[in-house]
N, CA, C and O of each residue as an XYZ file, in Angstrom:
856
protein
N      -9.964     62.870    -18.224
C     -11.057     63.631    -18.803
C     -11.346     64.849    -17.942
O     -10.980     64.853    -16.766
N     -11.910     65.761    -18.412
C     -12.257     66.687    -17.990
C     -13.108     67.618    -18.392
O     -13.074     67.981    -19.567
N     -14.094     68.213    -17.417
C     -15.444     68.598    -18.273
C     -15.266     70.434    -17.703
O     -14.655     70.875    -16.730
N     -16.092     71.183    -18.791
C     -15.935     72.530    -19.014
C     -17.657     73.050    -18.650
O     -18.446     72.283    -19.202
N     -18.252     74.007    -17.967
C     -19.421     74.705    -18.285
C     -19.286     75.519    -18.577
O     -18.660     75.964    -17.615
N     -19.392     76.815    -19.696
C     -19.899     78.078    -19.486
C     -21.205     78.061    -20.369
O     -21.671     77.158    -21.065
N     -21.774     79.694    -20.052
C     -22.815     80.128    -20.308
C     -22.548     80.118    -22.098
O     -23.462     79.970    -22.909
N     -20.992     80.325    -22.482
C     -21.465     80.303    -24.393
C     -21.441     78.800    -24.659
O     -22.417     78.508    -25.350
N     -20.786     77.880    -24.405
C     -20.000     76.642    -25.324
C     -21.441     75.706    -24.167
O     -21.655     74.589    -24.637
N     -22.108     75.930    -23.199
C     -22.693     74.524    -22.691
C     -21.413     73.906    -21.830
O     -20.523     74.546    -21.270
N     -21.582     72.551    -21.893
C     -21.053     71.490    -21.435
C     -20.158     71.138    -22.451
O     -20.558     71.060    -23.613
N     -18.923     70.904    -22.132
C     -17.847     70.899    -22.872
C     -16.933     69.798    -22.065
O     -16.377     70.020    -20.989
N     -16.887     68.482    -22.851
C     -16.441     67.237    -22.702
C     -14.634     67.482    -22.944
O     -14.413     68.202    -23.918
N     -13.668     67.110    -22.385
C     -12.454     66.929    -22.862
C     -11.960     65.915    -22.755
O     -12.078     65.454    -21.620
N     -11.444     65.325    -23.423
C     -10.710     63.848    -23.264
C      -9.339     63.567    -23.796
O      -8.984     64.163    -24.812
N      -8.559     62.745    -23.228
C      -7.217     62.733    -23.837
C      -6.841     61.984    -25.108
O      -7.280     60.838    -25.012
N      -6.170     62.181    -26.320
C      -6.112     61.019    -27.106
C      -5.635     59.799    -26.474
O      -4.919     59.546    -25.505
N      -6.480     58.905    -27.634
C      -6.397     57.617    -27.240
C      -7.267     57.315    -26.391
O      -7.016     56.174    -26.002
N      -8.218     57.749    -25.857
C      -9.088     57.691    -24.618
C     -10.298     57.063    -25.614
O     -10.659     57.486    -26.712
N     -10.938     55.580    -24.629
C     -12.255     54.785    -25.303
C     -12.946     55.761    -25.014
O     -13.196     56.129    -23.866
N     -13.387     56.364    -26.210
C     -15.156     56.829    -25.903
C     -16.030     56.468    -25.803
O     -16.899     57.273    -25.467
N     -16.342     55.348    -25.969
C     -17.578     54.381    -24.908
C     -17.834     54.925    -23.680
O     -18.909     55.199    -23.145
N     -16.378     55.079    -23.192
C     -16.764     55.051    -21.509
C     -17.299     56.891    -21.048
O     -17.587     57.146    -19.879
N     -17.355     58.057    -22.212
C     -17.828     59.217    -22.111
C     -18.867     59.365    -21.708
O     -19.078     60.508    -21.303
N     -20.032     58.369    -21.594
C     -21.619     58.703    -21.297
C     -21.356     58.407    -19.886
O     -21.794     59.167    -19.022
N     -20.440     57.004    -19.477
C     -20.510     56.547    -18.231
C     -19.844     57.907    -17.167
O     -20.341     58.402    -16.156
N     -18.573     58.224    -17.865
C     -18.328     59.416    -16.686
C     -19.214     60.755    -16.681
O     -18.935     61.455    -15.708
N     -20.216     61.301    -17.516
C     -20.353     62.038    -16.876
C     -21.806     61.863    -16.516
O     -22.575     62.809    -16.345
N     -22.124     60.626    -16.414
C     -23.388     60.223    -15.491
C     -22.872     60.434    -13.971
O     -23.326     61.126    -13.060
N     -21.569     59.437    -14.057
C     -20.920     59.745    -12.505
C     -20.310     61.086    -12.198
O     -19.926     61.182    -11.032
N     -20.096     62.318    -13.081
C     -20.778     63.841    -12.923
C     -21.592     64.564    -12.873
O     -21.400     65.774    -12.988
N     -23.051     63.888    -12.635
C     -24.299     64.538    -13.025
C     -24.229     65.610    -11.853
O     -24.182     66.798    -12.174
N     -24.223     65.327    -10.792
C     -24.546     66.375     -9.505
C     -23.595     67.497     -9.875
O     -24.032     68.617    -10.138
N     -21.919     67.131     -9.905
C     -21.338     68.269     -9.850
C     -22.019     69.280    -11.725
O     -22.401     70.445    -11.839
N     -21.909     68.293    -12.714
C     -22.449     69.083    -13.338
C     -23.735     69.824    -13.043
O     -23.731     71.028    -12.787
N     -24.616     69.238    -13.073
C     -25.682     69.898    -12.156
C     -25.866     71.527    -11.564
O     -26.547     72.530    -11.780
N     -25.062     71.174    -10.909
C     -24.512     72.289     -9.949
C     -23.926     73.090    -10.428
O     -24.447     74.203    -10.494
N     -22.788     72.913    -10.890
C     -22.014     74.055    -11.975
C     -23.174     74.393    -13.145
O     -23.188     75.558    -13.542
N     -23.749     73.839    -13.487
C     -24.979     74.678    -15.150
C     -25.552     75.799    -14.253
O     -25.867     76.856    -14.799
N     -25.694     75.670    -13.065
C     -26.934     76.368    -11.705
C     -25.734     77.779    -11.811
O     -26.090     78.934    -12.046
N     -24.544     77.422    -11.619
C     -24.023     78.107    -11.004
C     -23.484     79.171    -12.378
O     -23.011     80.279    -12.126
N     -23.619     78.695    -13.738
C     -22.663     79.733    -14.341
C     -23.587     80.715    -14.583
O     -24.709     80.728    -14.078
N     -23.146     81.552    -15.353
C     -23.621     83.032    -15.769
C     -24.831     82.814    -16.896
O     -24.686     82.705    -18.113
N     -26.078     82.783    -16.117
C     -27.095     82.496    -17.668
C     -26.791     83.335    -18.607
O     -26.012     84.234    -18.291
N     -27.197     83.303    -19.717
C     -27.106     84.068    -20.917
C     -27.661     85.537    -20.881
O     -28.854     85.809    -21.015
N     -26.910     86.221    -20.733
C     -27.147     87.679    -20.323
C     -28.876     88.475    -21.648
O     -28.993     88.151    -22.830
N     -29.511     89.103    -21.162
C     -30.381     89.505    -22.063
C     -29.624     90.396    -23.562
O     -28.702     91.200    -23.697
N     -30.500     89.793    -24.397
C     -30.303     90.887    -25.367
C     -30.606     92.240    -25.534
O     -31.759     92.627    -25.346
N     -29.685     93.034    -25.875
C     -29.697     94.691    -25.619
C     -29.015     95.136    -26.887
O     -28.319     94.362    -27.544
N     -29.245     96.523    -27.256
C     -28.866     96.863    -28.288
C     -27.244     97.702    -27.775
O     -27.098     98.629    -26.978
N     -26.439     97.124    -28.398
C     -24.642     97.763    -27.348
C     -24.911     99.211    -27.986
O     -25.554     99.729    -28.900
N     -23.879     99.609    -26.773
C     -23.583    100.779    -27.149
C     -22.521    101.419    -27.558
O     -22.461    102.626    -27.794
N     -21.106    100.126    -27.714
C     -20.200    100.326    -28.450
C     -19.640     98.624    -28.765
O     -20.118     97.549    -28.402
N     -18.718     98.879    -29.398
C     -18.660     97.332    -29.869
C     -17.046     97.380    -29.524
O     -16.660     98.549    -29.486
N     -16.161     96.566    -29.302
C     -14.728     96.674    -29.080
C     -13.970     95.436    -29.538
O     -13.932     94.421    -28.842
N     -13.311     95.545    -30.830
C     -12.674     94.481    -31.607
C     -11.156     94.457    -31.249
O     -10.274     95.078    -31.842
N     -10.989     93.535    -30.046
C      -9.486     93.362    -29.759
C      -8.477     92.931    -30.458
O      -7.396     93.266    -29.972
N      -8.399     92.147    -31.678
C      -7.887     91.812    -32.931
C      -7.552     93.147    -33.551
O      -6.478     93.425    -34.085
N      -8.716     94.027    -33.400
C      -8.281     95.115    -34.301
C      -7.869     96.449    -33.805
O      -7.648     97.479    -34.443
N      -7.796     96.153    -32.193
C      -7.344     97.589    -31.133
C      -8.544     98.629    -31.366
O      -8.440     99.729    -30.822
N      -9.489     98.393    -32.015
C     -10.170     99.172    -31.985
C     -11.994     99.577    -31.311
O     -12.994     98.909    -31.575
N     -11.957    100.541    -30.630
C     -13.929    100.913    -30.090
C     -14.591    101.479    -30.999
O     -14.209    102.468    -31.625
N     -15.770    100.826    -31.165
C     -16.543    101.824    -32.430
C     -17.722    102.027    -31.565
O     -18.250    100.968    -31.229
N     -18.285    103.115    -31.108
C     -19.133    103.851    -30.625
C     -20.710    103.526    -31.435
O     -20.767    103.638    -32.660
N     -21.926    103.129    -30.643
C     -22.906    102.873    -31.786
C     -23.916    104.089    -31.504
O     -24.478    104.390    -30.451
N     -23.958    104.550    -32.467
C     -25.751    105.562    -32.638
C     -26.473    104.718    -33.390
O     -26.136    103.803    -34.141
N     -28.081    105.398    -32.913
C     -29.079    104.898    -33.233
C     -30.235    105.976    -33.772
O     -30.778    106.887    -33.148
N     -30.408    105.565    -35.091
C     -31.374    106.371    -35.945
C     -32.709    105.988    -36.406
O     -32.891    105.931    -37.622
N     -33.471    105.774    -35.768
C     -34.961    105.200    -36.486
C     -35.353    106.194    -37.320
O     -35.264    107.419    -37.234
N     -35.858    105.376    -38.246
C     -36.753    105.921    -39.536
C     -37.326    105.043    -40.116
O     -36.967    103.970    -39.630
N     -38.289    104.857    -41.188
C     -39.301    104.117    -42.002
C     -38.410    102.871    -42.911
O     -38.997    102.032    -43.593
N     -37.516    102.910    -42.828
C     -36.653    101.909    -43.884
C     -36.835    100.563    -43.225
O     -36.804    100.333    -42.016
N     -36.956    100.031    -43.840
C     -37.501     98.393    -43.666
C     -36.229     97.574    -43.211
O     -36.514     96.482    -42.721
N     -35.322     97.779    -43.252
C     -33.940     97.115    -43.025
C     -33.303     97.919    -42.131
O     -33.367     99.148    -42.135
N     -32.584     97.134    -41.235
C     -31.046     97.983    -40.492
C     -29.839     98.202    -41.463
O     -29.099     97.393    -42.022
N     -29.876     99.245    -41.472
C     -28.577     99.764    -42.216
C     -27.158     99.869    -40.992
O     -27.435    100.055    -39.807
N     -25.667     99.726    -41.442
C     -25.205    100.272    -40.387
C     -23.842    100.739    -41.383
O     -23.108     99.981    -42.018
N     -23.767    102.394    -41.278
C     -22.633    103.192    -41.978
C     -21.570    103.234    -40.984
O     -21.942    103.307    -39.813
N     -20.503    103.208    -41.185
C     -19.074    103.670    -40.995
C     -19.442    105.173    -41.118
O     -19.938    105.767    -42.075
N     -18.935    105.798    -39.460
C     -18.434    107.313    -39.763
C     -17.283    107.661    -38.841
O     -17.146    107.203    -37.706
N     -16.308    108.686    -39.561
C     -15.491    109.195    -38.822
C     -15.067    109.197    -37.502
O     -15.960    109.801    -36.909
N     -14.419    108.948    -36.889
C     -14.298    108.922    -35.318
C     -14.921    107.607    -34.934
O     -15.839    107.590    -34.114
N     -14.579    106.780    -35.350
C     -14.731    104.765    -35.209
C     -16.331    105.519    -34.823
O     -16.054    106.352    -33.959
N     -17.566    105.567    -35.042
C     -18.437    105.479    -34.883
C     -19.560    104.391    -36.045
O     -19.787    104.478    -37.251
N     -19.847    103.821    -35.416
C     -21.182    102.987    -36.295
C     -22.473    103.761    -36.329
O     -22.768    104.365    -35.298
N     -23.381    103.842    -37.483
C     -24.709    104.571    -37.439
C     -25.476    103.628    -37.872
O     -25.354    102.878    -38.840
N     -26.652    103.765    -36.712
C     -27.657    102.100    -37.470
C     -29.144    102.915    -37.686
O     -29.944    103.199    -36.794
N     -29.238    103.136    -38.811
C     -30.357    103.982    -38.993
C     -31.958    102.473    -39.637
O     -31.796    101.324    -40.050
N     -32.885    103.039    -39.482
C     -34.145    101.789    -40.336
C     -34.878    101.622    -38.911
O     -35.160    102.587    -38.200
N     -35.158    100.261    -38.574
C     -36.077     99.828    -37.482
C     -35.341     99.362    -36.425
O     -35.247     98.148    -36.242
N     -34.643    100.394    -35.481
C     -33.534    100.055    -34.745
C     -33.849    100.104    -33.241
O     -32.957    100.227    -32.403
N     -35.257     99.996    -32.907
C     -36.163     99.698    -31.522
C     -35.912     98.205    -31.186
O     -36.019     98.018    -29.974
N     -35.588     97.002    -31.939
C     -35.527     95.814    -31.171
C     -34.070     95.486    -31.163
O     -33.356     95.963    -32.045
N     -33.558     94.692    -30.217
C     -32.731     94.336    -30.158
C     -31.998     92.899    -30.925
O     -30.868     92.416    -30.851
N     -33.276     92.497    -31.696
C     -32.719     91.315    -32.231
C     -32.534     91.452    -33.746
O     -31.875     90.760    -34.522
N     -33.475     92.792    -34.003
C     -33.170     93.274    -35.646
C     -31.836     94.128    -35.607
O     -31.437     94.130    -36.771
N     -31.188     94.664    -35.029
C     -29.864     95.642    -34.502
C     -28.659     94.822    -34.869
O     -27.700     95.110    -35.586
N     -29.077     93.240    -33.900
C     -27.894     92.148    -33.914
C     -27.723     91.428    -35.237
O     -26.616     90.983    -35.540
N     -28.708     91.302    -35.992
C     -28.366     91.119    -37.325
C     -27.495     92.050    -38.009
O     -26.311     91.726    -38.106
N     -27.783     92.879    -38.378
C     -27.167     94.125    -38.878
C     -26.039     93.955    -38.610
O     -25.138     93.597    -39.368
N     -25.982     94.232    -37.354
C     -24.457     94.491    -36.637
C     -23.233     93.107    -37.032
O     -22.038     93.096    -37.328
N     -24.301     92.037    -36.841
C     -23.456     90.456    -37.312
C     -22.998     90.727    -39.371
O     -22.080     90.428    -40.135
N     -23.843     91.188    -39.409
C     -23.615     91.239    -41.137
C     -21.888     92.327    -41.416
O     -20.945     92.293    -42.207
N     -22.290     93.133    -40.275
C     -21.387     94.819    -40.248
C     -20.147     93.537    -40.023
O     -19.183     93.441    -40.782
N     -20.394     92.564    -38.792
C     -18.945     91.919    -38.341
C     -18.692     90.782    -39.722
O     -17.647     90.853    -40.369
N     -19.294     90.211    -39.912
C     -19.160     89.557    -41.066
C     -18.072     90.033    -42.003
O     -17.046     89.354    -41.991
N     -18.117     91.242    -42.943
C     -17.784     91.810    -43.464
C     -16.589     92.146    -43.374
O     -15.792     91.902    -44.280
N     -16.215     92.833    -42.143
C     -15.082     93.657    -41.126
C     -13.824     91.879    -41.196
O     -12.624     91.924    -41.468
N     -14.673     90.479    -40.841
C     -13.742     89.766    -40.310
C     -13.458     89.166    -41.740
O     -12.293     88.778    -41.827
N     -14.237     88.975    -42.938
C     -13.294     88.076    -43.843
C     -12.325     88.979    -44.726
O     -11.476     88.471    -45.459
N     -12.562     90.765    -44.569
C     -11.646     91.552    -44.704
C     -10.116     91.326    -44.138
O      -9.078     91.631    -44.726
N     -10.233     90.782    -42.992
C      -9.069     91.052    -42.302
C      -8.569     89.639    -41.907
O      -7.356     89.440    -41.962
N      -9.495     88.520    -41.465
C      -9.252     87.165    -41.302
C      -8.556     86.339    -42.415
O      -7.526     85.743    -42.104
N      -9.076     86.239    -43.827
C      -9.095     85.365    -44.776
C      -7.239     86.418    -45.635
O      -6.229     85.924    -46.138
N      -7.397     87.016    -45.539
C      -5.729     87.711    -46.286
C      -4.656     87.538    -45.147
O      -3.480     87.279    -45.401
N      -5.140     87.699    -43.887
C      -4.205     87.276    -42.583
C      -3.673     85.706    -42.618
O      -2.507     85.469    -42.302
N      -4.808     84.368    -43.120
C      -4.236     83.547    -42.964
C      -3.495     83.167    -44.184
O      -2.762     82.185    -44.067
N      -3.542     83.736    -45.294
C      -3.373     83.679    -46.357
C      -1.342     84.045    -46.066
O      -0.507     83.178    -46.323
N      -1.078     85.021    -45.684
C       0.107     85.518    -44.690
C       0.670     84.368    -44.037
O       1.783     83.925    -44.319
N       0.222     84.083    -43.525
C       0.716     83.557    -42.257
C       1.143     81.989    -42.823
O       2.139     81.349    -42.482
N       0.212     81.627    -43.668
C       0.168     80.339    -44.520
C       1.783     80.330    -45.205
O       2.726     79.628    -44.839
N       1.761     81.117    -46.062
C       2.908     81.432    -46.975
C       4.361     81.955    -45.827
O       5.526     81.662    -46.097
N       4.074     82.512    -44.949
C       5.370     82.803    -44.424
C       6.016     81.547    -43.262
O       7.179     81.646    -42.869
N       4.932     80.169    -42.701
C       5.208     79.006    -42.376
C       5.296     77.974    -43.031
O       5.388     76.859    -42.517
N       5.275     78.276    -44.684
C       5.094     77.298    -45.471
C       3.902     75.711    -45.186
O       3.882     74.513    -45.471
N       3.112     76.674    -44.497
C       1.829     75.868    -44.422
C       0.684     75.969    -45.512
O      -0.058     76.906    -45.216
N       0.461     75.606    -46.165
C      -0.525     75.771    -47.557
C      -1.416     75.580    -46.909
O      -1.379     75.216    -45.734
N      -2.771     75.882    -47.837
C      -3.870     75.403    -47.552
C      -4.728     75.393    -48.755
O      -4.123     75.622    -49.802
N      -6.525     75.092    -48.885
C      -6.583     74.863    -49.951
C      -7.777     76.187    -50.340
O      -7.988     76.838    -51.363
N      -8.369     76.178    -49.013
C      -9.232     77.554    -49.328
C      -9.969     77.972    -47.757
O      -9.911     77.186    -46.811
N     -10.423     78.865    -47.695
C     -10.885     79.769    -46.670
C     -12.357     80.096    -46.148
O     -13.002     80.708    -46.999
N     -12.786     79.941    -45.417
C     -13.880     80.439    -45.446
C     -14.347     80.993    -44.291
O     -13.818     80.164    -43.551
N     -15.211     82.115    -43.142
C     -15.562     82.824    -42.773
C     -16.645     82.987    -42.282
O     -17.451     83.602    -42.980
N     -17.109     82.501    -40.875
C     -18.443     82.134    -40.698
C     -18.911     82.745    -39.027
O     -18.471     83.430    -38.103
N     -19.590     82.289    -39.258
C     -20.167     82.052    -37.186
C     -20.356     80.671    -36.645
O     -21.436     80.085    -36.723
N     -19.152     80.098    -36.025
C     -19.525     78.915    -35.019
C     -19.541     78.753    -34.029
O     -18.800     78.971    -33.071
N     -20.564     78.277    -34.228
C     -21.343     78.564    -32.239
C     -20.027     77.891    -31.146
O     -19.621     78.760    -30.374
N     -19.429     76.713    -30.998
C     -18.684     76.663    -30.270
C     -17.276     76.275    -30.600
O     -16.665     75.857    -29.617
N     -16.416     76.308    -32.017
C     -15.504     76.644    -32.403
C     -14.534     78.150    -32.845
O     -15.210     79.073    -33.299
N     -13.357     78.331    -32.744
C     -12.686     79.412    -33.299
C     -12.094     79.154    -34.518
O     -11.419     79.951    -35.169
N     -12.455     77.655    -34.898
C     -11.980     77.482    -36.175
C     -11.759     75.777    -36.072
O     -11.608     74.986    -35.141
N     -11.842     75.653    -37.859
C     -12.267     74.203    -38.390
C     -11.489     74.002    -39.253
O     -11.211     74.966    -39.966
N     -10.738     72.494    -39.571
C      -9.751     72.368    -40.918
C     -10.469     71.054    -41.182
O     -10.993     70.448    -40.247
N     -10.509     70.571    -42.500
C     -10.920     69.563    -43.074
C      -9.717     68.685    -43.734
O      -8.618     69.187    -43.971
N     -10.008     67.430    -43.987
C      -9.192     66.688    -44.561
C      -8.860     67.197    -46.274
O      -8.136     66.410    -46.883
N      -9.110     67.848    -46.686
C      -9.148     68.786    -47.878
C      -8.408     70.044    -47.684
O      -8.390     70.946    -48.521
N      -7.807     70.075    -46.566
C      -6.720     71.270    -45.675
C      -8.091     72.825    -46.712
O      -7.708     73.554    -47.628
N      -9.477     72.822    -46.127
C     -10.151     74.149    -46.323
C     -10.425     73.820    -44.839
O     -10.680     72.870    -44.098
N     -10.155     75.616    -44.834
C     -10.179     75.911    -43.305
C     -11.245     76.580    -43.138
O     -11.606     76.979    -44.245
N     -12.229     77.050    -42.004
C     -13.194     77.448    -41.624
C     -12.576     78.240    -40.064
O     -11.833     77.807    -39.182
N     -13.416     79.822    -40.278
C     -12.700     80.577    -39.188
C     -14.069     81.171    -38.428
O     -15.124     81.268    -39.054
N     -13.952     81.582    -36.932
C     -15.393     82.076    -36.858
C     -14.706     83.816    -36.942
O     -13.596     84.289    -36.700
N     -15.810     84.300    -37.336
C     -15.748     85.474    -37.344
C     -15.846     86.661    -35.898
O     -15.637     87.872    -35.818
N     -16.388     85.309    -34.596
C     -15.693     86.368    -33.439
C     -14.415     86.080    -33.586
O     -13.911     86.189    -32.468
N     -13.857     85.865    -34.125
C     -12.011     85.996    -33.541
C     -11.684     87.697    -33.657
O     -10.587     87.962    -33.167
N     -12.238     88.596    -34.070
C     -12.111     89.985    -34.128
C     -12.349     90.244    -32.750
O     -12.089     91.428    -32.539
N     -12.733     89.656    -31.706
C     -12.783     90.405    -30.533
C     -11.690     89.527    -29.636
O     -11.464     90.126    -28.585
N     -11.207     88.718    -29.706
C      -9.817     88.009    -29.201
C      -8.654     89.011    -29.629
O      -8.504     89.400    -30.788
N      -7.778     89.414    -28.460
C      -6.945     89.738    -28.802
C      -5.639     89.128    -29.576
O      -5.378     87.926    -29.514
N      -4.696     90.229    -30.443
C      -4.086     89.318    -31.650
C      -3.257     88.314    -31.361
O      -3.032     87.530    -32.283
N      -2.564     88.058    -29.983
C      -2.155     86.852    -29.839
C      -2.790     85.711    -29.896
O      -2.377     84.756    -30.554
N      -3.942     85.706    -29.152
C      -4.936     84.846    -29.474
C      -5.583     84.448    -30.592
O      -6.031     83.304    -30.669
N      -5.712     85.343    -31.594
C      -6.272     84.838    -32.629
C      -5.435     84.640    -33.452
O      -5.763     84.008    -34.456
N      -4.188     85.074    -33.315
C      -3.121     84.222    -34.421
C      -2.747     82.454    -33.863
O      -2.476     81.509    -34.604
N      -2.796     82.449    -33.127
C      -2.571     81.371    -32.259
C      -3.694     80.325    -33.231
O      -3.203     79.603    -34.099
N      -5.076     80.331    -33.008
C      -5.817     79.736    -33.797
C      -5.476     79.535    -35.137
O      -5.512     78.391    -35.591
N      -5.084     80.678    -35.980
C      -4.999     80.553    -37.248
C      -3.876     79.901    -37.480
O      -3.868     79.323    -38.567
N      -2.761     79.775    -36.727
C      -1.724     78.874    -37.138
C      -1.899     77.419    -36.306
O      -0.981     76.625    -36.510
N      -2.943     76.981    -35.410
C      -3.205     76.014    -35.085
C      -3.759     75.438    -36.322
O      -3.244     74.412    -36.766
N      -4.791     76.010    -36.949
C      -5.712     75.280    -38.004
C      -4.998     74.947    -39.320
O      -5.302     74.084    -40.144
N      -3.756     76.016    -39.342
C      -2.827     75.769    -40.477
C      -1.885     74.674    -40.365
O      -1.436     74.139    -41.379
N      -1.541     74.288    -39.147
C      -0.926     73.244    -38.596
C      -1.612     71.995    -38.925
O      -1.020     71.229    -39.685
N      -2.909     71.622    -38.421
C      -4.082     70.735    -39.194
C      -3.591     70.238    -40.568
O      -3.307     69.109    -40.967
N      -3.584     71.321    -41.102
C      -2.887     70.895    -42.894
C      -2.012     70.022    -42.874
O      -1.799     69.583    -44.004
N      -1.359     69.536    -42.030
C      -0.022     68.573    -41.673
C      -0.584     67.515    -41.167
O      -0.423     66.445    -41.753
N      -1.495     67.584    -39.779
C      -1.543     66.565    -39.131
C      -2.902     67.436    -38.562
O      -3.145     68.477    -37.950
N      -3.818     65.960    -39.367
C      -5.309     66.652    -38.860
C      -5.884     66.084    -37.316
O      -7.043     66.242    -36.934
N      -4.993     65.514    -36.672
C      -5.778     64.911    -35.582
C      -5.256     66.073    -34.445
O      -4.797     67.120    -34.901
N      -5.309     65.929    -33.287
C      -5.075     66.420    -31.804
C      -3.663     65.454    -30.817
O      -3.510     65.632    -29.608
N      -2.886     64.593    -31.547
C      -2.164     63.545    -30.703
C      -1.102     64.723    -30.636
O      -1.099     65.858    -31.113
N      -0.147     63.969    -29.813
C       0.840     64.249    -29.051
C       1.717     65.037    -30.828
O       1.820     66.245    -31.040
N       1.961     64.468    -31.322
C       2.967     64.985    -32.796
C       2.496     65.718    -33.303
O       3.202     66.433    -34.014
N       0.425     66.086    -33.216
C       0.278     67.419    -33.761
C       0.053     69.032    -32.481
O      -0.259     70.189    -32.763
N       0.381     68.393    -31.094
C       0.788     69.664    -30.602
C       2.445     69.800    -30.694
O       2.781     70.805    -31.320
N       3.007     69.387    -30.440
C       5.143     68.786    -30.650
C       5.356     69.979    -31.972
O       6.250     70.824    -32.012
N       4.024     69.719    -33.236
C       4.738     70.398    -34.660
C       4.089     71.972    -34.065
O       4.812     72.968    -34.080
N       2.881     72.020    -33.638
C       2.115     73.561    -33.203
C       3.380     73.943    -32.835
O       3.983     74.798    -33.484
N       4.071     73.164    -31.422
C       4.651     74.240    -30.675
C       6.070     74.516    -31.205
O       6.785     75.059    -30.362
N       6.575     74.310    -32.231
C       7.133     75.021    -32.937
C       7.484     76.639    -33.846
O       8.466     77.217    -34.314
N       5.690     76.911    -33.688
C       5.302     77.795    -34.152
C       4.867     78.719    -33.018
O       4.810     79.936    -32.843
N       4.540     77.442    -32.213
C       3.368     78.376    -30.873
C       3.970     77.879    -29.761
O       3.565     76.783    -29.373
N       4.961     78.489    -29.069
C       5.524     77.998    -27.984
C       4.475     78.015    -26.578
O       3.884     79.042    -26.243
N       4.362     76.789    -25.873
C       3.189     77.166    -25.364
C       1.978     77.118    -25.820
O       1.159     78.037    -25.784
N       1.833     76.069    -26.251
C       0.411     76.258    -27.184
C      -0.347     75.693    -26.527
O      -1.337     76.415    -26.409
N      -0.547     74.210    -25.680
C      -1.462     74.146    -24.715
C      -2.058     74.740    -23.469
O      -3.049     74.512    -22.776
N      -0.779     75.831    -23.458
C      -1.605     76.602    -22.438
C      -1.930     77.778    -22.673
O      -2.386     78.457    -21.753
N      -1.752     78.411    -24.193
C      -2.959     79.228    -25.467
C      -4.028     78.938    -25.552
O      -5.134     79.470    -25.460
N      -3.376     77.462    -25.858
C      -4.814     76.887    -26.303
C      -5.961     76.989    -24.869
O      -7.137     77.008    -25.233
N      -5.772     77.047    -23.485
C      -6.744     77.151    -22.767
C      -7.555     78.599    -22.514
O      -8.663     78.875    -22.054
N      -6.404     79.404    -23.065
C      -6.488     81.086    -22.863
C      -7.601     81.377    -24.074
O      -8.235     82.429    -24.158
N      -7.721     80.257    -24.991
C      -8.767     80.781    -25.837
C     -10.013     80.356    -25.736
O     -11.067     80.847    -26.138
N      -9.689     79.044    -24.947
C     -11.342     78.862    -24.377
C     -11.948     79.572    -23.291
O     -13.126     79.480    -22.943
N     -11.225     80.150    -22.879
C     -11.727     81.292    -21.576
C     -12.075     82.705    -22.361
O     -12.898     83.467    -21.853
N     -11.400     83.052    -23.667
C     -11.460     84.464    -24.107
C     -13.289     83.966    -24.819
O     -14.011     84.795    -25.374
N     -13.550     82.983    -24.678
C     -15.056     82.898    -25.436
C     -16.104     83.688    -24.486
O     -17.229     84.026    -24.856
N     -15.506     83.951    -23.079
C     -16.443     85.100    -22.573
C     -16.308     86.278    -23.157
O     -17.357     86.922    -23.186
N     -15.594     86.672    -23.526
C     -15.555     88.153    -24.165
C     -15.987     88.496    -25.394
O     -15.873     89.561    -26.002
N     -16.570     87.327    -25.737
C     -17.725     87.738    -27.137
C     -19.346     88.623    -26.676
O     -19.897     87.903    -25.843
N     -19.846     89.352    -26.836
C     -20.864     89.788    -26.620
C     -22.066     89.262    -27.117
O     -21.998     88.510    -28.089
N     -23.186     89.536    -26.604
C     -24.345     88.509    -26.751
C     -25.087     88.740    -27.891
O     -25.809     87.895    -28.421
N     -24.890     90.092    -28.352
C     -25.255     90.273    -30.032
C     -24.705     89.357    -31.007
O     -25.398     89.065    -31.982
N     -23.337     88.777    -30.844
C     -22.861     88.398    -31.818
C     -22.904     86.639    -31.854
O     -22.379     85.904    -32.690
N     -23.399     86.408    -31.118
C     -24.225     85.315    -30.635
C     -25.094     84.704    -31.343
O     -25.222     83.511    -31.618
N     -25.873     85.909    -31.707
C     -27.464     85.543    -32.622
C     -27.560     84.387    -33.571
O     -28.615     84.161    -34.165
C-alpha cells in the first residue's frame, strides 16, 4: 500500500489488487503521524485570483485574459484574435470570473475531448457506448460497466501525451473494467509504459489552476 498527499486530490489511499480492505483503516491509523505531517507540509490551496492568462497544454495553446466591468449581470467571456479571452459584466470577484471561465473550459473541452475519443475508439477498435464531459474533483476519467465513459474537463491542461494516455486507459476499461494485472498487460499494448504514465498523471494534477477547481 501506499498513501499520496497533495493539496488537489487530499489523501490518496493506493492499494494493490487483491489486497483485504478491511485492513485499510488499520494501516493508515499506523500512518497517522507521518500523514499528519505530510497534510502540514503540502502546499495549502493557493488563494483565489482572477488569472491572467490561462495555458491549455492539450491544446499548445496561451490565451491572455482582459478584464471589462460593466452593468451586465453575468460574466460573459468572448474569444478575440490573438488567443485573447475578454470577460466583460461583474468581473471584480474572483469567484464570479471562475465560473465563467469553467463554463468558457467546459465548452473548449467537450469540443475537442468527446470527437478525440470517439478517434481513438474506432482506430483501437475499442467501442464504447457514450461520452460525457464534466469536472471531477479527483479523477481524469471514469468508465462504467455500460462501457459510458466520463472525462474531466481539466485534461485540456495535461499535456497530449498525457491526456491521450487516459483516454485510451478508460477505453481499455471497455474490455476489462477492473485494475488487475490483465487489465494493465492489455493497456500496455497500447500504452507502453503505462504504469509509469499512469504516475506522471497523478503528479500533472498540480498543473491545474485554482480557478478551475471551483
Amino acid at each position: 500500500m501506499t498513501i499520496k498527499v497533495s493539496s488537489w486530490t487530499g489523501l490518496e489511499v493506493v492499494v494493490p489488487v487483491g489486497f483485504n480492505r478491511s485492513h485499510i483503516a488499520e494501516f493508515i491509523q499506523s500512518k497517522s503521524r507521518w500523514i499528519k505531517n505530510a497534510l502540514e507540509r503540502s502546499h495549502p490551496v493557493e488563494e483565489l485570483k482572477r488569472p491572467e492568462s490561462v495555458q491549455l497544454g492539450l491544446l499548445n495553446a496561451i490565451w491572455s485574459v482582459g478584464y471589462c466591468p460593466s452593468s451586465e449581470n453575468r460574466v460573459s467571456v468572448l474569444e478575440q484574435p490573438g488567443n485573447v479571452l475578454l470577460l466583460t459584466g461583474p468581473v471584480r470577484r474572483p469567484a464570479t470570473v471562475a465560473v465563467a471561465l469553467n463554463q468558457w473550459l467546459q465548452k473548449r473541452a467537450a469540443r475537442v475531448l468527446k470527437p478525440w475519443l470517439g478517434r481513438l475508439g474506432a482506430e483501437l477498435s475499442l467501442p464504447f457506448s457514450r461520452v460525457s464531459v464534466r469536472r471531477q474533483k479527483t479523477k481524469w476519467g471514469s468508465c462504467s460497466a455500460e462501457k459510458s465513459i466520463s472525462l474531466n474537463r481539466n485534461l485540456l491542461f495535461l499535456p497530449e501525451p498525457l491526456a491521450r494516455y487516459v483516454l485510451v486507459h478508460e477505453l481499455c476499461h471497455c474490455r476489462q473494467l477492473d485494475h488487475s494485472e490483465k487489465f494493465w498487460d492489455f493497456l500496455e499494448t497500447f500504452e507502453p509504459n503505462a504504469r509509469q504514465t499512469a504516475a506522471k498523471v497523478r503528479e500533472a494534477s498540480e498543473s491545474v489552476p485554482r480557478w478551475a477547481m471551483v
